[in-house]
BAFI-3210 file (N, C-alpha, C; in Angstrom, 3 decimals, decimal comma, padded with zeros to 6 digits):
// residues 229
n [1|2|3|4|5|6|7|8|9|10|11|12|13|14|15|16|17|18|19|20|21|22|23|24|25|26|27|28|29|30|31|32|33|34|35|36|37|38|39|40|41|42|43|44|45|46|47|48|49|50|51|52|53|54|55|56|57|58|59|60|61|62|63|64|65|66|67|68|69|70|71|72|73|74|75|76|77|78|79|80|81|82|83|84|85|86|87|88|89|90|91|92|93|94|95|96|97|98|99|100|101|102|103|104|105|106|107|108|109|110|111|112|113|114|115|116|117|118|119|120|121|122|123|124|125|126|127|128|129|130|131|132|133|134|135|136|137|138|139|140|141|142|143|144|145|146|147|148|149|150|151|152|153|154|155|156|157|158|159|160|161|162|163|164|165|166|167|168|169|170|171|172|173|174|175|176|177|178|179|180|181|182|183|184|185|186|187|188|189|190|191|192|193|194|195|196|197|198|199|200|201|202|203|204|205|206|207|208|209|210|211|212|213|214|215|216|217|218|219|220|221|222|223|224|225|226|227|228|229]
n.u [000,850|000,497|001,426|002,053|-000,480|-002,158|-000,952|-002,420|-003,392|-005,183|-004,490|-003,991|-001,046|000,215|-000,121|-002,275|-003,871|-001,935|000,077|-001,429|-001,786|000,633|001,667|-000,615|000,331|002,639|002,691|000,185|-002,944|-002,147|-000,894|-003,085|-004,231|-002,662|-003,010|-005,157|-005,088|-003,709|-004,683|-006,867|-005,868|-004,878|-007,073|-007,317|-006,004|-007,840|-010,609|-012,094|-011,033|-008,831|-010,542|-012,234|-010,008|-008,808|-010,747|-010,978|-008,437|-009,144|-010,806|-009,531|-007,838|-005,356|-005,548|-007,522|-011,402|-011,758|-009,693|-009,209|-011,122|-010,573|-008,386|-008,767|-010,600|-009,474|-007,232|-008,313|-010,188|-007,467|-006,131|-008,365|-008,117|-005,681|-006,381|-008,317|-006,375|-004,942|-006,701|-007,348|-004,639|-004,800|-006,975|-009,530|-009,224|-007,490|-008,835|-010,901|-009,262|-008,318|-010,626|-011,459|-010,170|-010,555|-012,575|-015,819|-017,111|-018,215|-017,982|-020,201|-021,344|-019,462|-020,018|-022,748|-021,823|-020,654|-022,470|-024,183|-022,882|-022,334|-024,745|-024,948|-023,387|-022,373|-024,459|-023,275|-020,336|-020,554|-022,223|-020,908|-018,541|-019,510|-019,395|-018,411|-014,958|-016,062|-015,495|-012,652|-012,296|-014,025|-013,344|-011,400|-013,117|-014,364|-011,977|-011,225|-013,634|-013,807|-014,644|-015,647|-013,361|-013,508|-015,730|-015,605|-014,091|-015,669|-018,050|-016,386|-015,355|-017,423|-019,131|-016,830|-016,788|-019,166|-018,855|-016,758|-016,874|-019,062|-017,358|-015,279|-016,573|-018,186|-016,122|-014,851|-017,350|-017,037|-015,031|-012,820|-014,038|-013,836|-012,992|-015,064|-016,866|-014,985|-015,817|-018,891|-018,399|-016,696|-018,466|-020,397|-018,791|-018,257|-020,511|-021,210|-019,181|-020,046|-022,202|-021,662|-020,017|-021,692|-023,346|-021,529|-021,235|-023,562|-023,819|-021,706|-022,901|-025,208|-024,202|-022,386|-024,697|-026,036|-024,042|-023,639|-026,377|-026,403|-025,000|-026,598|-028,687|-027,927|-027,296|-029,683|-030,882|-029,434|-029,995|-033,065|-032,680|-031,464|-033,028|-035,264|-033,977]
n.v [-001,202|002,157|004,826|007,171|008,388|009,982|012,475|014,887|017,960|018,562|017,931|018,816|021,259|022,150|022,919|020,560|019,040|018,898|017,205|014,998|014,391|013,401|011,790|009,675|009,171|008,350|005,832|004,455|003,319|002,464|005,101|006,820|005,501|006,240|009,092|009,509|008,380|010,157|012,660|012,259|012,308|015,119|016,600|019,555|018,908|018,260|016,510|016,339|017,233|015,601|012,778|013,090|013,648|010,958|009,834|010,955|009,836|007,374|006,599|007,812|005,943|004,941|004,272|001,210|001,448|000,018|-000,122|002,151|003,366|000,912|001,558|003,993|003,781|001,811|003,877|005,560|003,728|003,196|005,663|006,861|004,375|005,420|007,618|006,915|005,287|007,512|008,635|006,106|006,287|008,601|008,611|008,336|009,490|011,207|012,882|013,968|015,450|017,330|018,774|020,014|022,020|023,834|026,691|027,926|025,188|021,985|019,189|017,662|018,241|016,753|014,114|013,698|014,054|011,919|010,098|010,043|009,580|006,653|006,081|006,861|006,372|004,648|005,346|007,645|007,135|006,123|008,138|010,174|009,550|010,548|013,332|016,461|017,601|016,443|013,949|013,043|013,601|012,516|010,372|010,136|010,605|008,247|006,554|007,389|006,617|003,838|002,450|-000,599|-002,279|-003,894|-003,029|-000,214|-000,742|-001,896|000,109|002,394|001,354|001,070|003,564|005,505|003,926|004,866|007,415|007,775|007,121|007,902|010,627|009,378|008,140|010,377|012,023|010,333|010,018|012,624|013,634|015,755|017,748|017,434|018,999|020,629|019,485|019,429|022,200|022,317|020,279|022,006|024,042|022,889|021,990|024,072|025,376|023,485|023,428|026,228|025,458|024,783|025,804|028,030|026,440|026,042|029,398|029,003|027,937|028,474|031,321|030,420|029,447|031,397|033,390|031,398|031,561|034,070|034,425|032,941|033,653|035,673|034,813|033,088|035,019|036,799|034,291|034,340|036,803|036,811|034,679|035,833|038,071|036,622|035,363]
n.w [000,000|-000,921|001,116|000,763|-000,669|000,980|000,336|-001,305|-002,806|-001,068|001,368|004,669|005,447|007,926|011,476|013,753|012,322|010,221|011,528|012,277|009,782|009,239|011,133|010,137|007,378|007,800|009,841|009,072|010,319|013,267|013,067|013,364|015,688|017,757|017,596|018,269|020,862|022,431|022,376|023,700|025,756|026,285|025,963|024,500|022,010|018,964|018,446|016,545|014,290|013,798|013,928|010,975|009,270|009,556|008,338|006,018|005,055|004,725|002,786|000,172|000,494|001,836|004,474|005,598|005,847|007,844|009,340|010,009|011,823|013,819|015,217|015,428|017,482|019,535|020,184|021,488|023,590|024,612|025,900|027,434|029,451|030,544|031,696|033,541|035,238|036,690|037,889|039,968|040,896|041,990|043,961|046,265|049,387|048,405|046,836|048,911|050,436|048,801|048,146|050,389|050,653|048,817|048,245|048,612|048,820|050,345|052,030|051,951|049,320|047,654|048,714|047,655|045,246|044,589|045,549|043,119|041,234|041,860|041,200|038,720|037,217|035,225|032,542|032,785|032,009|029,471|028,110|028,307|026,540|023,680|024,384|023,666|025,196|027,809|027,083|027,519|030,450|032,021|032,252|034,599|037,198|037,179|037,823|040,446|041,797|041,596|039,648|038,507|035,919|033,967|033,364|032,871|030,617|028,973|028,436|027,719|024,950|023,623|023,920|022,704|020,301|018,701|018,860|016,970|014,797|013,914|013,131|011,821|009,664|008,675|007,634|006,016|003,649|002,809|001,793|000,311|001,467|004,168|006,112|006,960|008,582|011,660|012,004|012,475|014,724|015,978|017,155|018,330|020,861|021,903|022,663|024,933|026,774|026,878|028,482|030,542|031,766|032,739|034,177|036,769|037,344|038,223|040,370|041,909|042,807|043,719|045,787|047,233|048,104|049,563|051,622|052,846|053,693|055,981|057,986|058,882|059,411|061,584|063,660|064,206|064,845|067,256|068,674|069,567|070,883|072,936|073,365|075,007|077,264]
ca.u [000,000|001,300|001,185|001,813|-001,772|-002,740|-000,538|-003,057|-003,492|-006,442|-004,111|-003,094|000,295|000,358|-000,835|-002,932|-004,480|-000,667|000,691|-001,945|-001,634|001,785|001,205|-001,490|000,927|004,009|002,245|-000,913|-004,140|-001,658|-000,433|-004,543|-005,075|-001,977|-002,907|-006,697|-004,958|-003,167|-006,125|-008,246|-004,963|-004,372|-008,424|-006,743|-006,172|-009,163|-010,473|-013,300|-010,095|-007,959|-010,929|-012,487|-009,255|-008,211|-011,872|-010,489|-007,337|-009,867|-010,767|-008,015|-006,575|-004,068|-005,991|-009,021|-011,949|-012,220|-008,452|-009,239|-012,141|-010,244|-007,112|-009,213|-011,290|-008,619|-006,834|-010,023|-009,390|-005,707|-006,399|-009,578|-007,343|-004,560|-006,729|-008,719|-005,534|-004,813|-007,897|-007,194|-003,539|-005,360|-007,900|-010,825|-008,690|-006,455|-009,569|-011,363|-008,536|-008,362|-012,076|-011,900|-009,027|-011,458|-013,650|-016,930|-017,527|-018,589|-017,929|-021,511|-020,836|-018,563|-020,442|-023,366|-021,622|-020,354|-023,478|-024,268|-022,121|-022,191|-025,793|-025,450|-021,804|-022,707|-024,186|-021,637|-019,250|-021,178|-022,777|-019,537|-017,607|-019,615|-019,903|-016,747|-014,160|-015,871|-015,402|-011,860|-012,348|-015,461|-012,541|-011,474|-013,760|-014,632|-010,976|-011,775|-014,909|-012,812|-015,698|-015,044|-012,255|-013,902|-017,310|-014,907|-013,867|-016,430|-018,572|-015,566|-015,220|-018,833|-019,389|-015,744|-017,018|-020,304|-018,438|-015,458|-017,557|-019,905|-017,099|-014,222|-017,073|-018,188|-014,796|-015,010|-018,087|-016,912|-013,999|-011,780|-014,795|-013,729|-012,540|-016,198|-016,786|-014,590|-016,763|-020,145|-018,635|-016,223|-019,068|-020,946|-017,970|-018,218|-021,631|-021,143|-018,225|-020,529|-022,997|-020,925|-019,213|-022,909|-023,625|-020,507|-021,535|-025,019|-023,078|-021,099|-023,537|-026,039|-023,521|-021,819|-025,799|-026,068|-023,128|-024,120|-027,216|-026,817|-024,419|-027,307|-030,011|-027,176|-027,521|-031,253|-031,543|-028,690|-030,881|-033,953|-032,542|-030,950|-034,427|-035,963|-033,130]
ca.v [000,000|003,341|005,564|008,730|008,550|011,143|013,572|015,881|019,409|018,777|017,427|019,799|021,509|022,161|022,424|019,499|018,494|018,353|016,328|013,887|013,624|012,565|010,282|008,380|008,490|007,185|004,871|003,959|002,798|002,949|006,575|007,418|005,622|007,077|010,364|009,841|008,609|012,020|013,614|011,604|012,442|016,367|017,316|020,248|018,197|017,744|014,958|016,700|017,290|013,889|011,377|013,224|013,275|009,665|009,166|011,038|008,681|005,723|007,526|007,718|004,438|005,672|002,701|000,872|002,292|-001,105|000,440|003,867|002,713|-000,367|001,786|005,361|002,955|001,272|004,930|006,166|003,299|003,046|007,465|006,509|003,320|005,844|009,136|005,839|004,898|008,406|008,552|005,461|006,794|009,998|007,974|008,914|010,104|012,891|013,614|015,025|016,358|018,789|019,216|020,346|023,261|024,463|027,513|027,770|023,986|021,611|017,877|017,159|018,080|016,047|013,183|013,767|013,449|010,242|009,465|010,297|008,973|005,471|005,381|007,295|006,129|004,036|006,461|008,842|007,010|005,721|009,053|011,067|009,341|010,790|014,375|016,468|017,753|015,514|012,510|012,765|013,901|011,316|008,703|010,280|009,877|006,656|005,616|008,034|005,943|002,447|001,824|-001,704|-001,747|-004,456|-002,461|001,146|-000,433|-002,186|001,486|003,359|000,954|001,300|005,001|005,838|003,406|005,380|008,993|007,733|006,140|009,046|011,498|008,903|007,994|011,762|012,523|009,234|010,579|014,351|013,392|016,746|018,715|016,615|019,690|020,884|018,487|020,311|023,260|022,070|020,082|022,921|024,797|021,956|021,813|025,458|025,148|022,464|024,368|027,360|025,645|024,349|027,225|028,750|025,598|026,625|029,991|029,652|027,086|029,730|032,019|030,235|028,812|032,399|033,302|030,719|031,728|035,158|034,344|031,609|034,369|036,643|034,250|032,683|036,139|036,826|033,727|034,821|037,895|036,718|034,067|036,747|038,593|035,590|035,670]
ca.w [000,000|-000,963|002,071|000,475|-001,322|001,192|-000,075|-002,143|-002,499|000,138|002,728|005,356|005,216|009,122|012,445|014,128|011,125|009,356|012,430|012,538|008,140|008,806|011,784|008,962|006,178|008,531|010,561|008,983|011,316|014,258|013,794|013,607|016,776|018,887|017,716|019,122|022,121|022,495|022,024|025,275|027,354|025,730|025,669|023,224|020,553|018,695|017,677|015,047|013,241|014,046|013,145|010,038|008,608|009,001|007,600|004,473|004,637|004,353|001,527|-000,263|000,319|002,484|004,883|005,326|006,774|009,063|010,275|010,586|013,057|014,737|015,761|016,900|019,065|019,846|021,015|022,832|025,237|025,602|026,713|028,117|030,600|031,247|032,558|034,620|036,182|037,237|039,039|040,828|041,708|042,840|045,303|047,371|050,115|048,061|046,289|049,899|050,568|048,154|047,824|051,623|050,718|048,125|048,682|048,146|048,762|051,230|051,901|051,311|047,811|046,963|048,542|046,917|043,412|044,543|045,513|042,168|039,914|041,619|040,621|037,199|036,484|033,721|032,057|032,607|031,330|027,776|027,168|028,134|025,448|023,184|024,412|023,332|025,780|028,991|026,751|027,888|031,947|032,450|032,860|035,650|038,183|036,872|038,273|041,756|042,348|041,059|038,620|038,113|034,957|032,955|032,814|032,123|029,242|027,954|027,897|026,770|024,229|022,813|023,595|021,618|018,425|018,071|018,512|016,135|013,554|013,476|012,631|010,764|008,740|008,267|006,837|004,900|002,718|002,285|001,025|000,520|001,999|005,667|007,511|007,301|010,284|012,603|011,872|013,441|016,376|017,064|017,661|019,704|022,112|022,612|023,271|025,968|027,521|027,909|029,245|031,794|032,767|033,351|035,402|037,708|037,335|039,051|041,560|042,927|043,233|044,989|047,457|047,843|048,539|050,928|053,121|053,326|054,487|056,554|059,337|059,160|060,067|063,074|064,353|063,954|066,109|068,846|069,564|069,535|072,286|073,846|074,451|076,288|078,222]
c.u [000,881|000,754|001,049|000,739|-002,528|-001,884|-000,633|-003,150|-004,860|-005,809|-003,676|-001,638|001,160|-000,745|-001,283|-002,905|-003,132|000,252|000,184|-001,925|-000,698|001,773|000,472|-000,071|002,309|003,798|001,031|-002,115|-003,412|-001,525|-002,094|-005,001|-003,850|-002,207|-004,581|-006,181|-004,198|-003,968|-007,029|-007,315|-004,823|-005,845|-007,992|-006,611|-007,687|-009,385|-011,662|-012,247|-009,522|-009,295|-011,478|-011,231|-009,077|-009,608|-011,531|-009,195|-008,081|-010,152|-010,229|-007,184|-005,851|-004,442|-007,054|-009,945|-011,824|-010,792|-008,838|-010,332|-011,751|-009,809|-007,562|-009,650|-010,356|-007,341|-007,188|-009,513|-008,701|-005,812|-006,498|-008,373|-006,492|-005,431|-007,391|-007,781|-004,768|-005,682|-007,865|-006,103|-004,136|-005,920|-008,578|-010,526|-007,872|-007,968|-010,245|-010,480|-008,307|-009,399|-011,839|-010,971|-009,863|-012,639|-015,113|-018,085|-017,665|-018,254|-019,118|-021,603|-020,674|-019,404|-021,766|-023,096|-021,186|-021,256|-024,330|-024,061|-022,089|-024,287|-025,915|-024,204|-021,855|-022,730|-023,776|-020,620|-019,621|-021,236|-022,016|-018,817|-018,034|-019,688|-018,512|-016,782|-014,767|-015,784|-013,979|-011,626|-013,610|-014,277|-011,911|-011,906|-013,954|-012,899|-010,915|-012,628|-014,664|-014,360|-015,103|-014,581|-012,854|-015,209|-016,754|-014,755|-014,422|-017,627|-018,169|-015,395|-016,494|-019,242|-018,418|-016,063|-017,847|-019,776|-017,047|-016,174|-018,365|-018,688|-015,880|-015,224|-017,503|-017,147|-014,730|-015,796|-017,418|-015,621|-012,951|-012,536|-014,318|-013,469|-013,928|-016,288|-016,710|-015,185|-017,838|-019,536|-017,726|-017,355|-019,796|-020,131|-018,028|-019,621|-021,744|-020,103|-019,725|-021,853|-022,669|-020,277|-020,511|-023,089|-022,743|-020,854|-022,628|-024,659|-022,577|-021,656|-024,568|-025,370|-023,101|-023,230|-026,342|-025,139|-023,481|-025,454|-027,452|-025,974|-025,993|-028,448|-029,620|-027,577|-028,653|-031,668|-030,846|-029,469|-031,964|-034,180|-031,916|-032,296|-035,387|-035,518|-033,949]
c.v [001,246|004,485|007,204|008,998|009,946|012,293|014,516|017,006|019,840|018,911|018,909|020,022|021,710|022,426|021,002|018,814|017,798|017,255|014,904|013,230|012,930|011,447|009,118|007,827|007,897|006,193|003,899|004,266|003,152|004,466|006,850|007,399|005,962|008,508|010,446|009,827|009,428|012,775|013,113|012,047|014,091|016,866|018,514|019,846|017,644|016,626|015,052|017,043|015,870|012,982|012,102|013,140|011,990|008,765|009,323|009,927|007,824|006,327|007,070|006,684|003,962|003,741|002,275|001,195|001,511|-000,444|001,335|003,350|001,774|000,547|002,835|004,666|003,008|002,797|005,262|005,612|003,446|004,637|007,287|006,042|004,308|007,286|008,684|006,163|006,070|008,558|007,672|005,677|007,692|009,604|009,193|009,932|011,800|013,786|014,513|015,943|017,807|019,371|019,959|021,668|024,313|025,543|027,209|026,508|022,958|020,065|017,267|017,228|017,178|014,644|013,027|013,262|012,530|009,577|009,245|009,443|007,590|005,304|005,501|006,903|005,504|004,595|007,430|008,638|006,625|006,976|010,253|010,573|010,194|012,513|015,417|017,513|017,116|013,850|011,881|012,840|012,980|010,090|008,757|010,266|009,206|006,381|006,182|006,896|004,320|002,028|000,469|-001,958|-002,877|-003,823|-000,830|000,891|-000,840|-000,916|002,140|002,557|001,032|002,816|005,360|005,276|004,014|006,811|008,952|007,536|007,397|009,994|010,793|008,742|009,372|012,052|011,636|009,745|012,297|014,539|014,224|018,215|018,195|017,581|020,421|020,536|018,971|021,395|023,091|021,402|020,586|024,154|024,098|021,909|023,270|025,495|023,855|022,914|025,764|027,097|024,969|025,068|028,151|028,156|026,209|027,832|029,865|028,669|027,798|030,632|031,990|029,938|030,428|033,539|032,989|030,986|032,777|035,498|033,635|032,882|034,881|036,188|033,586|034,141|036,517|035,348|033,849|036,461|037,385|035,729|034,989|037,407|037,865|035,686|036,204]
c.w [000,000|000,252|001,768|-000,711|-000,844|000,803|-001,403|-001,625|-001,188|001,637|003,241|005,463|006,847|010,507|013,195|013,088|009,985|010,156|012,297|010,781|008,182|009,802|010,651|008,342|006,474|008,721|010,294|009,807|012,627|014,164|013,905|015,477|017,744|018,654|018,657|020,551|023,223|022,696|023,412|026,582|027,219|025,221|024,452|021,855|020,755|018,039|016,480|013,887|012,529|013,154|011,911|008,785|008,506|008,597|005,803|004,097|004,215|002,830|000,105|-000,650|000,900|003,929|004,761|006,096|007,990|009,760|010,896|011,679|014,114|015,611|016,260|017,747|020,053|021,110|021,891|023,480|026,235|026,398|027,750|029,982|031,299|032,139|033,885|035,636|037,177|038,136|040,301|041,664|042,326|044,123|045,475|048,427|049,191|047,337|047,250|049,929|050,159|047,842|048,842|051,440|049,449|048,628|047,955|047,856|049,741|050,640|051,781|049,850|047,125|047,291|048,059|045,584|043,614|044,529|043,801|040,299|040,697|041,194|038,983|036,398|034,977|032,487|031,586|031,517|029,646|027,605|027,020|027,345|024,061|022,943|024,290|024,801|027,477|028,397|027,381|029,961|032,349|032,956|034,124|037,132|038,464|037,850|040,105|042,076|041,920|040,468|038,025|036,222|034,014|032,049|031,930|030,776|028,300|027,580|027,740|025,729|023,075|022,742|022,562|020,052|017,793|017,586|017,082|014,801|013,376|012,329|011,896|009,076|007,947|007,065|005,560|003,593|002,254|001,531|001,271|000,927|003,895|006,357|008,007|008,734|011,750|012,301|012,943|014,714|016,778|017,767|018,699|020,579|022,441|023,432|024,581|026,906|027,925|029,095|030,535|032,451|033,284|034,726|036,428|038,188|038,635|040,613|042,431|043,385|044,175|046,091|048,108|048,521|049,730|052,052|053,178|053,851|055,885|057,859|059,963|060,127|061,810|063,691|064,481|065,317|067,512|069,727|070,017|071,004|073,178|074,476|074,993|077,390|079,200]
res [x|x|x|x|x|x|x|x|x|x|x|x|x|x|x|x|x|x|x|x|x|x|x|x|x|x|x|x|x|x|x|x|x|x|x|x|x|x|x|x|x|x|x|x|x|x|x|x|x|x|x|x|x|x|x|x|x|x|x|x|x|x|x|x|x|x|x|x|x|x|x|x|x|x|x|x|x|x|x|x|x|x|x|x|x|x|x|x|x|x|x|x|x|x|x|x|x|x|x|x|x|x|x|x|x|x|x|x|x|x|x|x|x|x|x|x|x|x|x|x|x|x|x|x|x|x|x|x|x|x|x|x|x|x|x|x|x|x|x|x|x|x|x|x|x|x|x|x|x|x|x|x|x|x|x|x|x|x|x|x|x|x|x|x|x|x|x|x|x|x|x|x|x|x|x|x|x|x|x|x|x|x|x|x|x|x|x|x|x|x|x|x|x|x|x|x|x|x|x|x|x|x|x|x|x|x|x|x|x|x|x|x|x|x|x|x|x|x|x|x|x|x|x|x|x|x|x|x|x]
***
């Protein structure tokens, strides 16, 4: 197979998009899926770039689509396993820890979202593979809360095939239109960033709410026992 197939006036000349052309046309199927799994550990790198391109490689020739699909999966995971195993180095314990040095936050919080995520974990972890920039931080907790590692990877393994396959195949059909792609779901990740930074937003505000009320009302009832007195 001739590797330098992708090298048309379509291909990118640099950036991301020129890193991850030459990963393909070095490496094949592998360079596709170590660049995805760059991309699950380096949230920055995108991956509306990364898999539509090595959809255009399938393309092309450059490999086969059944590659370009084995080996991003195949990346997702290996990311996926390593941002896990951070989590589990991190533990339960360092995680209070630093929750408790945090303003604006309470150890009920935190066990709440545990409470949380061991009922919705599942979930979490399937429907965060598909959702961009917590597809890569969803594995995290999962290794905090030791989400048992056969079930992590059998729903990072199925969430990652649906989100890869959506956008390798994307690229696949558009041919030397593929950077389109990154167009619409750079705007969906913005849109999911802002609405998460709102969420935070109205988080802080009600809590910084709640503590400024909560003195006023301690005092309101220290008089009030004071004039029984």
């Amino acid at each position: 197979m001739d590797l330098m197939t992708l090298a048309l006036p379509q291909e990118p000349a640099g950036g991301i998009a020129g890193w991850a052309a030459d990963l393909v046309d070095t490496l094949g199927g592998p360079g596709a899926g170590l660049a995805i799994a760059l991309e699950n550990l380096f949230p920055p790198l995108p991956s509306e770039v990364i898999l539509p391109l090595t959809g255009f490689a399938a393309g092309q020739g450059v490999i086969t689509l059944f590659s370009a699909l084995f080996w991003t999966t195949l990346g997702s995971v290996v990311g996926a396993a390593a941002l896990y195993g951070i989590g589990v180095l991190f533990g339960r314990e360092r995680m209070h820890a630093l929750w408790a040095k945090l303003p604006l936050v309470k150890a009920t919080d935190l066990e709440r979202t545990e409470a949380w995520f061991a009922k919705h974990g599942t979930k979490a972890v399937l429907l965060g593979r598909m959702v961009p920039i917590f597809r890569s931080l969803i594995s995290v907790p999962a290794g905090v809360e030791r989400m048992p590692l056969p079930v992590f990877l059998a729903l990072t393994t199925l969430g990652s095939l649906v989100w890869n396959s959506v956008l390798v195949l994307a690229g696949y059909w558009l041919g030397d239109q593929w950077d389109t792609v990154g167009t619409y779901v750079g705007v969906l990740s913005k849109i999911v960033l802002a609405l998460a930074l709102a969420a935070v937003a109205v988080y802080v505000t009600v809590r910084v709410r709640s503590r400024r009320r909560a003195p006023a009302g301690t005092a309101a009832r220290h008089r009030r026992g004071t004039r029984r007195g």
